[in-house]
CHARMM internal coordinates of N, CA and C (Angstrom, degrees):
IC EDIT
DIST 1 N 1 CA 1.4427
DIST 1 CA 1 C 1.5364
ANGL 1 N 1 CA 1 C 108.84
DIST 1 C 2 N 1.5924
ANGL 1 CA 1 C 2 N 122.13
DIHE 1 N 1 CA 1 C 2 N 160.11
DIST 2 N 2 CA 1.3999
ANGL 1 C 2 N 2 CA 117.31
DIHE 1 CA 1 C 2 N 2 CA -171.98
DIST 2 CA 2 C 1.3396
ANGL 2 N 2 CA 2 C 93.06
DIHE 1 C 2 N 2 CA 2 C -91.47
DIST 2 C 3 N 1.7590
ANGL 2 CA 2 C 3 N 111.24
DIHE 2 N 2 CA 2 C 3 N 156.05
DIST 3 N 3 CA 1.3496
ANGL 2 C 3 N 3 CA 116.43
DIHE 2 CA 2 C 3 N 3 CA -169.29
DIST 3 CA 3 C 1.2253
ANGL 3 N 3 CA 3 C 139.49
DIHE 2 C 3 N 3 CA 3 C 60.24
DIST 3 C 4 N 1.5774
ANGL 3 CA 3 C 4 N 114.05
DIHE 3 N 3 CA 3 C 4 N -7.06
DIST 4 N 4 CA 2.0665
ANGL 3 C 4 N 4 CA 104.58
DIHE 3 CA 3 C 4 N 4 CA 154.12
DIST 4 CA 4 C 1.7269
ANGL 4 N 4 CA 4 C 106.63
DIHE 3 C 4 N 4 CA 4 C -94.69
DIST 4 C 5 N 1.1986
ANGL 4 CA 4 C 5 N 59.75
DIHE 4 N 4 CA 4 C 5 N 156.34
DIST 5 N 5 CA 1.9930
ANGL 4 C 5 N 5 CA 88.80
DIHE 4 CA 4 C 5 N 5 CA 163.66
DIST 5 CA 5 C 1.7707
ANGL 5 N 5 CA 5 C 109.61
DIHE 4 C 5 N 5 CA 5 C -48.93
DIST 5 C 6 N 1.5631
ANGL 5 CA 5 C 6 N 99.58
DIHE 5 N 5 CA 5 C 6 N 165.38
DIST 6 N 6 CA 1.7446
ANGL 5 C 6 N 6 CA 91.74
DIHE 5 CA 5 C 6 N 6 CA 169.62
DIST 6 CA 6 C 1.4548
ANGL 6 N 6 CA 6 C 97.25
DIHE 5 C 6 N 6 CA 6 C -79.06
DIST 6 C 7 N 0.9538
ANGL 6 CA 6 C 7 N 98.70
DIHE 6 N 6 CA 6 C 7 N -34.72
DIST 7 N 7 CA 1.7404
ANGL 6 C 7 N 7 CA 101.21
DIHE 6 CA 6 C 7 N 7 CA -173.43
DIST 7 CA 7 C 1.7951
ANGL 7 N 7 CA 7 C 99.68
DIHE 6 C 7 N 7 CA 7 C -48.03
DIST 7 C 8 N 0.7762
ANGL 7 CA 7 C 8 N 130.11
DIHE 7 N 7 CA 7 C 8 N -58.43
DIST 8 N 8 CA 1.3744
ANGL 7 C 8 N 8 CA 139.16
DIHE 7 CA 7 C 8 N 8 CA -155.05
DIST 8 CA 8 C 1.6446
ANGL 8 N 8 CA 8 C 91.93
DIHE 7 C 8 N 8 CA 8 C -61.26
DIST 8 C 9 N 1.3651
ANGL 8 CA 8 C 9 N 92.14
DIHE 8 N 8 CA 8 C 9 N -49.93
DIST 9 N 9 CA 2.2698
ANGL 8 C 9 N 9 CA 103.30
DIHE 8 CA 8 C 9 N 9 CA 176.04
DIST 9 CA 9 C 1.3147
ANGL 9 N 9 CA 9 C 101.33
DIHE 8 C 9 N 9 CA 9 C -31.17
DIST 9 C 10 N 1.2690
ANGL 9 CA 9 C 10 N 80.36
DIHE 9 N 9 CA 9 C 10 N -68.29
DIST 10 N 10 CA 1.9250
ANGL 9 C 10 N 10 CA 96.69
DIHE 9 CA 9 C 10 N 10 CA -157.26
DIST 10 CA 10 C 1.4537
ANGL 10 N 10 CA 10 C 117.33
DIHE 9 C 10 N 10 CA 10 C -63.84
DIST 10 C 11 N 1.3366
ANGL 10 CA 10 C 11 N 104.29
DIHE 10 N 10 CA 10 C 11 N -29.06
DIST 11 N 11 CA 2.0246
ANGL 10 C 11 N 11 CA 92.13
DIHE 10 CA 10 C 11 N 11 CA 160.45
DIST 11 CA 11 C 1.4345
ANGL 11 N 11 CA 11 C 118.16
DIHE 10 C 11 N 11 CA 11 C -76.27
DIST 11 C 12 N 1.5158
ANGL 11 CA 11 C 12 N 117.14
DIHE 11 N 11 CA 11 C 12 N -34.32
DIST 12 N 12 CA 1.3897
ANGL 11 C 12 N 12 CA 104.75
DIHE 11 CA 11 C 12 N 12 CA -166.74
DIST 12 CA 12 C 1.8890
ANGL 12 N 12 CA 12 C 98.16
DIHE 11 C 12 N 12 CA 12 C -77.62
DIST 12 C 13 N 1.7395
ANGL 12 CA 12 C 13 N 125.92
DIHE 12 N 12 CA 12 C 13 N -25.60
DIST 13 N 13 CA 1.5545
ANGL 12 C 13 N 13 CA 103.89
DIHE 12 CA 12 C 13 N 13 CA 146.28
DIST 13 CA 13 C 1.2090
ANGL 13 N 13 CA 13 C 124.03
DIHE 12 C 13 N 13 CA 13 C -14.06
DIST 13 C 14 N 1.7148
ANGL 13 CA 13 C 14 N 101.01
DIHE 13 N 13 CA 13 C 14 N -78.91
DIST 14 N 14 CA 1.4116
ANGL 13 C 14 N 14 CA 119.02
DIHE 13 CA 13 C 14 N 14 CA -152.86
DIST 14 CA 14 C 1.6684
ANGL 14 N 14 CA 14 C 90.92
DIHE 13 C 14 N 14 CA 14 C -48.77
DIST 14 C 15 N 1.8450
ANGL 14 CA 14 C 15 N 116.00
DIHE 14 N 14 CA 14 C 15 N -83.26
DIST 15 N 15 CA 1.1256
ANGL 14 C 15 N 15 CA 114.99
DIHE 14 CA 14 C 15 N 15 CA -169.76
DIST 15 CA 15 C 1.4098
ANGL 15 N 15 CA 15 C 135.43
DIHE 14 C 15 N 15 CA 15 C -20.87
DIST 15 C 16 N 1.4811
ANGL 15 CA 15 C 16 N 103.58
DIHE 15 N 15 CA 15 C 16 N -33.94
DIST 16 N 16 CA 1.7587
ANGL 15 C 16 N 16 CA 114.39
DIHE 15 CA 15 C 16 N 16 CA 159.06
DIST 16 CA 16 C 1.3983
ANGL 16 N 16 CA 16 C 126.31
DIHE 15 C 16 N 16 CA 16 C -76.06
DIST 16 C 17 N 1.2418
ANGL 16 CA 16 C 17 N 113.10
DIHE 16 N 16 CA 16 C 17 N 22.60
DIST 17 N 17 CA 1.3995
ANGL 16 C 17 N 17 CA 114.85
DIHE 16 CA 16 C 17 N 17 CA 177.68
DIST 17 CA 17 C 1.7365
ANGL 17 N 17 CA 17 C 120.38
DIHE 16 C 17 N 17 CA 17 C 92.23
DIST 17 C 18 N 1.2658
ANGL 17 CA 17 C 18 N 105.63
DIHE 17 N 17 CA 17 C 18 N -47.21
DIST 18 N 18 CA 1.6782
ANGL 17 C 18 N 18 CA 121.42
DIHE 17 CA 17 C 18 N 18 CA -174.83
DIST 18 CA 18 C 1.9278
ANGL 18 N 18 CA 18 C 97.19
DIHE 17 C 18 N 18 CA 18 C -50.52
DIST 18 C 19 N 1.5518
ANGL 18 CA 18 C 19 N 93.94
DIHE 18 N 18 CA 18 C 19 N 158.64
DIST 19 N 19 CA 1.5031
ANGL 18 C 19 N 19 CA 104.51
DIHE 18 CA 18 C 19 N 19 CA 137.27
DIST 19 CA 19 C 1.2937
ANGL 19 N 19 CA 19 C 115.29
DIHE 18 C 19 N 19 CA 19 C -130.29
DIST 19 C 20 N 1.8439
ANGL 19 CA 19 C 20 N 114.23
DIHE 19 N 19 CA 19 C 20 N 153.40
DIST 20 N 20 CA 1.6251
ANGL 19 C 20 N 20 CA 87.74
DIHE 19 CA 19 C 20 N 20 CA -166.85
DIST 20 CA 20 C 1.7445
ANGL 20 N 20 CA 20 C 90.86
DIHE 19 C 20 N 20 CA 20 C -113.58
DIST 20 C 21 N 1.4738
ANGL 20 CA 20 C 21 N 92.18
DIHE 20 N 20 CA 20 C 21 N 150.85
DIST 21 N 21 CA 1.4591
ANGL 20 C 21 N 21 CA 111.29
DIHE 20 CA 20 C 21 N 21 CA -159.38
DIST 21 CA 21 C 1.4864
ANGL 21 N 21 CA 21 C 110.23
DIHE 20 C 21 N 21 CA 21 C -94.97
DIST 21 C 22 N 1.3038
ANGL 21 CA 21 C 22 N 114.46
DIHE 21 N 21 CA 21 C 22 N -21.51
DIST 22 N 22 CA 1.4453
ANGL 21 C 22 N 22 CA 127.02
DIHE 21 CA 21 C 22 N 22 CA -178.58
DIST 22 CA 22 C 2.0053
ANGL 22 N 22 CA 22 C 122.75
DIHE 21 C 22 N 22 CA 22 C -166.24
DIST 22 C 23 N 1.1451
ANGL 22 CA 22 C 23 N 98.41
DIHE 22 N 22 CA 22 C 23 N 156.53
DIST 23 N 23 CA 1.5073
ANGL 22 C 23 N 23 CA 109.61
DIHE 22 CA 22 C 23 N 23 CA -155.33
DIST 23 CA 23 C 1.6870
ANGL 23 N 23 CA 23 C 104.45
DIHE 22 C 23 N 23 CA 23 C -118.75
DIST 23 C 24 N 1.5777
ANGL 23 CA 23 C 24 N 121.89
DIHE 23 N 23 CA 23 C 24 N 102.54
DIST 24 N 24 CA 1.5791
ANGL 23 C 24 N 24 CA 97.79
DIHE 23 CA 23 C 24 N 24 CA 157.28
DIST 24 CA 24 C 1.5566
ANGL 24 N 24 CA 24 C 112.80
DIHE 23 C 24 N 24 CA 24 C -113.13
DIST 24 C 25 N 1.1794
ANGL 24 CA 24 C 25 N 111.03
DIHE 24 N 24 CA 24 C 25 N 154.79
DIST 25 N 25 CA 1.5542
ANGL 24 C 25 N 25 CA 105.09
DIHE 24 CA 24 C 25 N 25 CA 158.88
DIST 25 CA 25 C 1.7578
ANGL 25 N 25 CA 25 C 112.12
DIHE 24 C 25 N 25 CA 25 C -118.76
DIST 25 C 26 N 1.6824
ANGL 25 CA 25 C 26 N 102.83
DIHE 25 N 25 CA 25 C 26 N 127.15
DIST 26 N 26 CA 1.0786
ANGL 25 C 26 N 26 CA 108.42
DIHE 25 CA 25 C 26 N 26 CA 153.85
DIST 26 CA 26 C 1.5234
ANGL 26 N 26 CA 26 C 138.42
DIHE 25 C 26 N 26 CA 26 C -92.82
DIST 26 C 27 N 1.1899
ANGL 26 CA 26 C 27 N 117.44
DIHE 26 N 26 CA 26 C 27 N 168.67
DIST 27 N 27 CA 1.6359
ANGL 26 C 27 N 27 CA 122.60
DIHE 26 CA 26 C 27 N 27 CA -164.42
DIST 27 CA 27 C 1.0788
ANGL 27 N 27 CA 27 C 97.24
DIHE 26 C 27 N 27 CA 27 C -106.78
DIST 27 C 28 N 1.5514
ANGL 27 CA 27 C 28 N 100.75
DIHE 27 N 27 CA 27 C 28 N 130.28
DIST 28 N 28 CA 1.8565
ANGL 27 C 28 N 28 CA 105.49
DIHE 27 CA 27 C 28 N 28 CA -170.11
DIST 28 CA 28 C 1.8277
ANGL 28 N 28 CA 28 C 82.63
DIHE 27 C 28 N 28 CA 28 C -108.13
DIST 28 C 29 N 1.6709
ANGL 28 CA 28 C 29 N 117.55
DIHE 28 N 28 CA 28 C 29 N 142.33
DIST 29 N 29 CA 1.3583
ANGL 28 C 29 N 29 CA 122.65
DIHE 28 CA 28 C 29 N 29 CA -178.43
DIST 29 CA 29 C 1.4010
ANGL 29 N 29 CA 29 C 109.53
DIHE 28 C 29 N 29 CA 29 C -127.32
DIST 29 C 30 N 1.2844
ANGL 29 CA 29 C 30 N 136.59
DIHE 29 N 29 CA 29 C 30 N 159.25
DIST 30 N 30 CA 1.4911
ANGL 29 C 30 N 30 CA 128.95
DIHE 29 CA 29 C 30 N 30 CA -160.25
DIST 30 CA 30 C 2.0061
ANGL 30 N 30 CA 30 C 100.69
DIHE 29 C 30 N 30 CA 30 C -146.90
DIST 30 C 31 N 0.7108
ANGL 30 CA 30 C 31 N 120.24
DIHE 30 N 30 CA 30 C 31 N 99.56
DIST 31 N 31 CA 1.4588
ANGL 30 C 31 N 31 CA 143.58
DIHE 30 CA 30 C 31 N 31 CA -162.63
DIST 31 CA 31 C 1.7178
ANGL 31 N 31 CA 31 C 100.59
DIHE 30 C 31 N 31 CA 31 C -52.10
DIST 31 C 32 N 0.9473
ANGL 31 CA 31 C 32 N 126.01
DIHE 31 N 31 CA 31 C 32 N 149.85
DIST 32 N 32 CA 1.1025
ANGL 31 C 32 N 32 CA 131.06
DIHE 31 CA 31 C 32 N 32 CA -145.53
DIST 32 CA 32 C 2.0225
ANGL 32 N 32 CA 32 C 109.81
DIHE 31 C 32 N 32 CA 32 C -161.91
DIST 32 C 33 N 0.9638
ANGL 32 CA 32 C 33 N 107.81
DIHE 32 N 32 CA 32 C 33 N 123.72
DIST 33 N 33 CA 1.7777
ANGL 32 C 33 N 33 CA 114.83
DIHE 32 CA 32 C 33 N 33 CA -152.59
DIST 33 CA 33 C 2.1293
ANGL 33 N 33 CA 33 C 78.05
DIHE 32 C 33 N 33 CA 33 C -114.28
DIST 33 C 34 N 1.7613
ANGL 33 CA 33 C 34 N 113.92
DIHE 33 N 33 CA 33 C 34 N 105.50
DIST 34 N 34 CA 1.4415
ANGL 33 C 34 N 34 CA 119.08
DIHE 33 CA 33 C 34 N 34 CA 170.86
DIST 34 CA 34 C 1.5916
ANGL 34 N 34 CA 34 C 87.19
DIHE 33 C 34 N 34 CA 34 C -118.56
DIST 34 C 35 N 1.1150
ANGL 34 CA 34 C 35 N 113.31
DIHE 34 N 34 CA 34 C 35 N 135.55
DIST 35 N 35 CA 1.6288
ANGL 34 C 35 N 35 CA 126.31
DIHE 34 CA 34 C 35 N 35 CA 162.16
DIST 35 CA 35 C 1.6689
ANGL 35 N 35 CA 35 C 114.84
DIHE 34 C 35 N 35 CA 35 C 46.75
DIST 35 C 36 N 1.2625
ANGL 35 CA 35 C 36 N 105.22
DIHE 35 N 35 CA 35 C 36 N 19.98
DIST 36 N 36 CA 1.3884
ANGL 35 C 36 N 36 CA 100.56
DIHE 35 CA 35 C 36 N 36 CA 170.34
DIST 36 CA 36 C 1.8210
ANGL 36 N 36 CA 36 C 100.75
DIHE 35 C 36 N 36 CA 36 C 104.00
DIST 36 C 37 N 1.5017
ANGL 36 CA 36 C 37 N 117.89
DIHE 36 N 36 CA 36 C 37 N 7.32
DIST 37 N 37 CA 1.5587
ANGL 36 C 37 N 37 CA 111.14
DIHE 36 CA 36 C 37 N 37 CA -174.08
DIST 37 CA 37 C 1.8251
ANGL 37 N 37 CA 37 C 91.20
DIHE 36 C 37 N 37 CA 37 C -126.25
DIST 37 C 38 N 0.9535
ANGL 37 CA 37 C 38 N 139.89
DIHE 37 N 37 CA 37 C 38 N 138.39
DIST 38 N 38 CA 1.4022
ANGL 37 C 38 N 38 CA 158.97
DIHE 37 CA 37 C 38 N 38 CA 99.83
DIST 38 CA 38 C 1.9640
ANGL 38 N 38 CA 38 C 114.98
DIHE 37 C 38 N 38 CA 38 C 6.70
DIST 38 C 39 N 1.4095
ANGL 38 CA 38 C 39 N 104.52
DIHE 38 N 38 CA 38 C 39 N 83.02
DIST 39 N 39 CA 1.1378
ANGL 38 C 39 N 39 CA 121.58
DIHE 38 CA 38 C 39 N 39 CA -169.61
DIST 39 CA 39 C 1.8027
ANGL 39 N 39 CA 39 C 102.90
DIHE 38 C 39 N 39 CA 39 C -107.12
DIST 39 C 40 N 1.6488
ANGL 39 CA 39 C 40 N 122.23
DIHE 39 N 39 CA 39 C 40 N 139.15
DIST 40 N 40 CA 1.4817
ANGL 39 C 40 N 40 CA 103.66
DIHE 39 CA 39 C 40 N 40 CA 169.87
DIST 40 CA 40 C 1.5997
ANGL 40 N 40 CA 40 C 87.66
DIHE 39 C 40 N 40 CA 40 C -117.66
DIST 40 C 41 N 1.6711
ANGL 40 CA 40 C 41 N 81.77
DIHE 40 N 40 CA 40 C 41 N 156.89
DIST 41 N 41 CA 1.8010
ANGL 40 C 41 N 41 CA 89.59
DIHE 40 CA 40 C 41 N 41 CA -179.32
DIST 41 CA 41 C 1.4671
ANGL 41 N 41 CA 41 C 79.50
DIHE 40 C 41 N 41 CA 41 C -130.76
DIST 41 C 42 N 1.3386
ANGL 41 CA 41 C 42 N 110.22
DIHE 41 N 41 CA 41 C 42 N 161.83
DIST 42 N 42 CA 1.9134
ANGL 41 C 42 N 42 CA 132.88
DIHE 41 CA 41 C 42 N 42 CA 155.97
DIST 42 CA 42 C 0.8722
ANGL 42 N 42 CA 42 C 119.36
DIHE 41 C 42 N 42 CA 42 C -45.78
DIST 42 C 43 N 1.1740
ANGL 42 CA 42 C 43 N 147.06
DIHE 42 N 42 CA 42 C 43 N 120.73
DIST 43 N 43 CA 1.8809
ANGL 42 C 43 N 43 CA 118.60
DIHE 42 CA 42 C 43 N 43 CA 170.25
DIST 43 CA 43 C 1.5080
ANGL 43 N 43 CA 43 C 87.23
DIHE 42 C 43 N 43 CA 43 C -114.68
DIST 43 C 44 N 1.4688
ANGL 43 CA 43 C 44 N 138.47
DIHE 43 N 43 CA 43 C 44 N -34.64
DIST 44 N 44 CA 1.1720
ANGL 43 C 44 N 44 CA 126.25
DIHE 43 CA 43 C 44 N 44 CA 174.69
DIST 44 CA 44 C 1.8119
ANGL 44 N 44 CA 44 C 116.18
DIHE 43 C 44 N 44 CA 44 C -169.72
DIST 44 C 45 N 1.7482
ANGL 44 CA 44 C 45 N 119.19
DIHE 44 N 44 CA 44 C 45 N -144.15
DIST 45 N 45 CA 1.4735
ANGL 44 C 45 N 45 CA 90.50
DIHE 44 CA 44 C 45 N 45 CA -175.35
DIST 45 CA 45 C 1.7219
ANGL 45 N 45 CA 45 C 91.90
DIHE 44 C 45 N 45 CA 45 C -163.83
DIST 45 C 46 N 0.8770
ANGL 45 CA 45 C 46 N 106.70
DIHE 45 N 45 CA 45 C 46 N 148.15
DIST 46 N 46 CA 1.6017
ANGL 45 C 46 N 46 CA 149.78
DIHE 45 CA 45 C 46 N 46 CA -169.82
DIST 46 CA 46 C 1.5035
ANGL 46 N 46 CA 46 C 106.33
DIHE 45 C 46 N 46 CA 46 C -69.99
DIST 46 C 47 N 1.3435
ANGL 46 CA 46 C 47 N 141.33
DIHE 46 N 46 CA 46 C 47 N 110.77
DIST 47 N 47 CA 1.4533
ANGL 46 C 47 N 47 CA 130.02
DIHE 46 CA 46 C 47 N 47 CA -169.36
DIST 47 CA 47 C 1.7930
ANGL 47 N 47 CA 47 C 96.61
DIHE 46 C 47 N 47 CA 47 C -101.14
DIST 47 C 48 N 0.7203
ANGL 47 CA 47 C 48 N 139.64
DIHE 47 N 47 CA 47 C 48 N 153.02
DIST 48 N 48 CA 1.8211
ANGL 47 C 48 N 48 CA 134.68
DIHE 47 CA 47 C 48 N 48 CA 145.98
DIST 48 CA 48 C 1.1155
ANGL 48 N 48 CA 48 C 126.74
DIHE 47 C 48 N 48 CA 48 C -144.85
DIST 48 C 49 N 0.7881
ANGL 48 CA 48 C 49 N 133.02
DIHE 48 N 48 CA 48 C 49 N 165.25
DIST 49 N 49 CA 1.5430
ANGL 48 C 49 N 49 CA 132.19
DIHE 48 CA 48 C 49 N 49 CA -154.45
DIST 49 CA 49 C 1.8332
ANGL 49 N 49 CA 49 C 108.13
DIHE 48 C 49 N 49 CA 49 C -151.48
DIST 49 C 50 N 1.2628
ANGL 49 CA 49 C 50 N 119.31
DIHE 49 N 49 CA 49 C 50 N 131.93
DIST 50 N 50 CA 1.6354
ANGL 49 C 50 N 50 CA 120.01
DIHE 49 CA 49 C 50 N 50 CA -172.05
DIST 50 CA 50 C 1.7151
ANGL 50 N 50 CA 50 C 80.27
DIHE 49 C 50 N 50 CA 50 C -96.58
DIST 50 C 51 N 1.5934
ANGL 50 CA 50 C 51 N 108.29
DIHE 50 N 50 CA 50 C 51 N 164.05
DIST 51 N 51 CA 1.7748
ANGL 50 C 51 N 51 CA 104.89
DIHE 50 CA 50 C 51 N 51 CA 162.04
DIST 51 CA 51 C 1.7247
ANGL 51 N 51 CA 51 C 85.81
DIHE 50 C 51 N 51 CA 51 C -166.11
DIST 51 C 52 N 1.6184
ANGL 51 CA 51 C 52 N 93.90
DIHE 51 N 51 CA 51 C 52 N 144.41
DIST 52 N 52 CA 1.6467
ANGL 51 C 52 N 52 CA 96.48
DIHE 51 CA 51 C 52 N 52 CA 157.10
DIST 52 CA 52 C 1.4452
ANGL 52 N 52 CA 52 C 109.10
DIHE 51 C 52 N 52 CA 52 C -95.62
DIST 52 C 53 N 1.6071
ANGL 52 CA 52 C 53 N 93.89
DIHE 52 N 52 CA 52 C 53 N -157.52
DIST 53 N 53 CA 1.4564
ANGL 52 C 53 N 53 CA 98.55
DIHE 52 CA 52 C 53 N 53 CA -177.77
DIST 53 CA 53 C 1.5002
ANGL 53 N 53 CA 53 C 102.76
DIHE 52 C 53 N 53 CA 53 C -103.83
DIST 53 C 54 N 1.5304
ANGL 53 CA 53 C 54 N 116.73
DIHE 53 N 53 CA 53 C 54 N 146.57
DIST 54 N 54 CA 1.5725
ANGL 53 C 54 N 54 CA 119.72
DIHE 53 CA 53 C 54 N 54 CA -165.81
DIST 54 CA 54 C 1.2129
ANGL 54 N 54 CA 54 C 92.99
DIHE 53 C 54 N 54 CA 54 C -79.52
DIST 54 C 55 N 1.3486
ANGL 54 CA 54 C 55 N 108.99
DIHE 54 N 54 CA 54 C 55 N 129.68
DIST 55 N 55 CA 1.8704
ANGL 54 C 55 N 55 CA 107.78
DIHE 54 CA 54 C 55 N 55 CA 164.44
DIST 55 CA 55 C 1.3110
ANGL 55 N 55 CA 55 C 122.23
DIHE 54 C 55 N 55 CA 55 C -63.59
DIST 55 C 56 N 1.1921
ANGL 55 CA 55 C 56 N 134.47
DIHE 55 N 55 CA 55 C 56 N -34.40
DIST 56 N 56 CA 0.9420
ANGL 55 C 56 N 56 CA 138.80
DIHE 55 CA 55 C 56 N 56 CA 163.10
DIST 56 CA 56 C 1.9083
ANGL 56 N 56 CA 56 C 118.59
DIHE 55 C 56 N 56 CA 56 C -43.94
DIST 56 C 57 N 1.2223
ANGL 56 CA 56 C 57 N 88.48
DIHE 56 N 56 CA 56 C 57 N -24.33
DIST 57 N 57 CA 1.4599
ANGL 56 C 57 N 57 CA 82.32
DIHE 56 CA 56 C 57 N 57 CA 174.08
DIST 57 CA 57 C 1.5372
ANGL 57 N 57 CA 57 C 132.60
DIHE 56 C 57 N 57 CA 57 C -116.91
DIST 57 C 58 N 0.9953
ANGL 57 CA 57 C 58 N 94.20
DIHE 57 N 57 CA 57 C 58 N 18.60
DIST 58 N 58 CA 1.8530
ANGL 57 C 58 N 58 CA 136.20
DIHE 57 CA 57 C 58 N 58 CA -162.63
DIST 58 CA 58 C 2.2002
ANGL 58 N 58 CA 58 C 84.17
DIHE 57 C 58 N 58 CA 58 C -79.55
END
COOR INIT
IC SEED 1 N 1 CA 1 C
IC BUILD
């Protein structure tokens, strides 16, 4: 969700049952027009998270 913590991620995971097993972040880039050429810059980045389902809660 925009604006929590990972921390905040990773419980509302948990609370859904999952555990999450692994973390990528991607780089979100925003295109950018310098002198007539098509430049990307960063503007920021994408968190995600893989999770199974907790056995324990199976």
């Amino acid at each position: 969700m925009d604006n929590e913590t990972i921390d905040q991620c990773i419980d509302r995971i948990k609370k859904a049952g999952y555990f999450p097993i692994r973390r990528i972040e991607k780089p979100i880039f925003e295109e950018v027009m310098k002198e007539g050429e098509v430049h990307y810059q960063p503007i920021g980045k994408k968190i995600v998270f893989d999770a199974i389902v907790n056995k324990d809660e199976q």
